[in-house]
C-alpha positions, 0 to 999 in steps of 0.5 A, a space after each residue: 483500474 488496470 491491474 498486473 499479474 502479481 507474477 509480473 508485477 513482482 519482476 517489476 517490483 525487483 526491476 525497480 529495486 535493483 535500479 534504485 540500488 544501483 543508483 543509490 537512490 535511498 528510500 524505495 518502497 517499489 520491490 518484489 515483497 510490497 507487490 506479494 504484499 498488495 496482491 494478497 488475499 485477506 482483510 485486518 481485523 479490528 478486533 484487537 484494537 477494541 478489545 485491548 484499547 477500545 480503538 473505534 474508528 473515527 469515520 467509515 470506510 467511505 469517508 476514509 477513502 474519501 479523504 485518503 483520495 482528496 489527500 493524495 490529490 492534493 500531496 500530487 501522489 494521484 
């Protein structure tokens, strides 16, 4: 999968913001901050999820992709 510098795709991301302001398109996800948030480093705990509501995931994380490519598919977003 191609792939960007976060330093590029940040311009990129605010490029498309500003654009989106200026033509007062509402609900654009595309900026600076959501690239710097998918370029981190790190992982999510369900730790808490156990312990406070005794969350279990339903499916593995196989299936989960799975199902999350066959929805985007099918929703034309891939």
């Amino acid at each position: 999968m191609p792939s960007l510098p976060t330093a590029v795709a940040s311009a990129l991301g605010a490029a498309v913001d500003r654009a989106c302001r200026v033509a007062r398109i509402d609900g654009n996800e595309v900026n600076a901050n959501s690239a710097a948030y998918l370029a981190r480093r790190g992982t999510y705990s369900i730790a808490r999820a156990r312990e406070l509501a005794g969350w279990e995931p339903q499916v593995d994380l196989d299936e989960g992709m799975r199902r999350s490519e066959a929805w985007l598919r099918a929703t034309g977003r891939l």
